[in-house]
N, C-alpha and C positions, 0 to 999 in steps of 0.2 A: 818811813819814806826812803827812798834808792838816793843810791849815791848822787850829791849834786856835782855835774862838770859846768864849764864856762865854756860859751860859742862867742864867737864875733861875728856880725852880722849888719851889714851898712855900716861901719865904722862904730859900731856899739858893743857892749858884753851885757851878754844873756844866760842866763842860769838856765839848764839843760838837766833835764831829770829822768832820767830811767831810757824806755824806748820812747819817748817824746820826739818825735819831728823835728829832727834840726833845719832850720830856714834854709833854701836850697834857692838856685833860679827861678823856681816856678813861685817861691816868698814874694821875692824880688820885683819879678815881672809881677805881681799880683799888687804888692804896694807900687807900685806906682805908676798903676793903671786906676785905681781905686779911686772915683770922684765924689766927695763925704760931700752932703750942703751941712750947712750949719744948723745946730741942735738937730740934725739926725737922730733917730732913734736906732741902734745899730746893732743886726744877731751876727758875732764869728764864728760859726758853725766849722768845728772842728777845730777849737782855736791853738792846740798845740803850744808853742811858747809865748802866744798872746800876741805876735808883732804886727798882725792885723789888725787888731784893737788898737793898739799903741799907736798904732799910725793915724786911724780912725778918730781917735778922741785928739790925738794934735792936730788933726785936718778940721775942728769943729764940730764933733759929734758930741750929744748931749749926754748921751749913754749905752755902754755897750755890755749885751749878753753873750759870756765865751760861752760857749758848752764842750763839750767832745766826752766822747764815751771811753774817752782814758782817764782815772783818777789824777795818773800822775801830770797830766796834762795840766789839767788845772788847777792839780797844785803850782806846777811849773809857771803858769801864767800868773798866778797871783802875786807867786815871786818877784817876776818883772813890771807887773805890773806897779808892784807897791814900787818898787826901783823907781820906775819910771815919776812917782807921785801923783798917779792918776787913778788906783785903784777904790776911789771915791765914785768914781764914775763909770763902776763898772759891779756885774754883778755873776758870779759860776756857778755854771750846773751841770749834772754828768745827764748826758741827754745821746740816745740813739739818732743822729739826724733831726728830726721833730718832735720824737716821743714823747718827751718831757717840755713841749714848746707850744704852748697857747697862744703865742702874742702874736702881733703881727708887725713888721717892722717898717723902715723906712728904705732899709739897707741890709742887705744880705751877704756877706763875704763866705767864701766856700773854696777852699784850697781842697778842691775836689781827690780824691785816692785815682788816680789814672791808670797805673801800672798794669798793662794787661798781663793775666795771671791764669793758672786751673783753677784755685780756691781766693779763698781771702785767708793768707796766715799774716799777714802785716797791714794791720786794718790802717794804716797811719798812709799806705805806700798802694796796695795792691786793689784797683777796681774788679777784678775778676776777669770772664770770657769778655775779649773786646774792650774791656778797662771802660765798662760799662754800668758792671749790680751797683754799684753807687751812686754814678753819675744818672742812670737812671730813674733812682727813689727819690733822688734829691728833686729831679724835675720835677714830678709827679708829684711831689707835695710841698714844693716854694710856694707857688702862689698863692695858699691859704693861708701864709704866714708873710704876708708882704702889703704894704697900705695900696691903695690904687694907684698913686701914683709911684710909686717904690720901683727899686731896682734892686736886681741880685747879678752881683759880679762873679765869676767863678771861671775855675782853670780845666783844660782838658788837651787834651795834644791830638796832633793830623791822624792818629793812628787810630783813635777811639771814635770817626766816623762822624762827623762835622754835620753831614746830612739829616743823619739821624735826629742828631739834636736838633736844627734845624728845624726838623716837621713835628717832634715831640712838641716845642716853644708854640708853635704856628697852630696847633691844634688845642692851644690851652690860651690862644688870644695874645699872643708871645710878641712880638719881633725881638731877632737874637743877631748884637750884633760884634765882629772879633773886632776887639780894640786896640789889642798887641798880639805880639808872637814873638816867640825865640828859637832860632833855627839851633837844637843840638847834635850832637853826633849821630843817633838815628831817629832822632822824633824832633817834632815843630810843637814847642807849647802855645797855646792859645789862651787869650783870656777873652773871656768871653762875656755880656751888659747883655741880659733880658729885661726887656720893659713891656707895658700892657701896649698893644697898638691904638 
């Protein structure tokens, strides 16, 4: 297992492992955009240090699936999460996106990779051309992984083409709507609530 460091993070410490995602503004604005109903059934898809979960299961979720395609993620996550005492209600899996995901949820959390980029060498950071190969797998197969009436929350900033997504949602029965944003030094994060119309 890589070295563990400590982050603070909303007034809390967090056990940080390897190249694991440390919680940034786009965490931030994403917790607390995030609207859980109760016994939610909950996927953090890309869960990185878990604090989507963590927040998720203190907002009244019944149970939450981390995944992410970093090991050391979810190790990291479990760390906190046992921290936290909520790792009872919660379950990890190293999963590409959906690969490894049958279910269907009630709630989709997606700290989407935005970074627009040439490749993906920092899968945690970097969405590619237009800071998009990500953002656009993940559209393209949420809905089979989401109950009918379900929502999936997810992050993407002004620079990755708002439109786009837009008519991608609209063409899969979508409405897509921004819930926050945070103006940074050259990009606007956006969080963004798709639901069935």
């Amino acid at each position: 297992m890589p070295e563990s460091k400590k982050t603070f993070f909303l007034g809390s410490e967090y056990c940080l492992l390897g190249s694991v995602y440390e919680p940034s503004e786009d965490s931030e604005l994403l917790i607390a955009s995030v609207k859980v109903n109760k016994n939610d059934f909950v996927l953090d898809l890309g869960t990185g240090t878990g604090i989507q979960a963590i927040n998720a299961l203190m907002n009244g979720a019944k149970k939450v699936l981390c995944t992410d395609i970093n090991a050391d993620a979810l190790n990291c996550a479990e760390v906190n999460l046992k921290k936290s005492g909520l790792v009872h209600l919660t379950e990890f899996r190293k999963s590409n996106l959906f690969s490894e995901i049958p279910e269907k949820f009630d709630l989709i959390i997606f700290n989407t990779p935005y970074v627009l980029s040439d490749e993906i060498k920092y899968k945690e950071l970097d969405g590619g051309i237009k800071g998009r190969e990500i953002l656009d797998k993940f559209l393209n197969e949420f809905s089979n992984h989401l109950n009918s009436d379900g929502k999936a929350f997810f992050i993407q900033t002004d620079l990755n083409d708002l439109t786009e997504t837009k008519k991608i949602l609209s063409g899969k029965g979508f409405e897509c709507e921004v819930i926050a944003e945070k103006k940074l030094f050259f990009e606007k994060l956006l969080v963004l609530k798709a639901f069935r119309k």
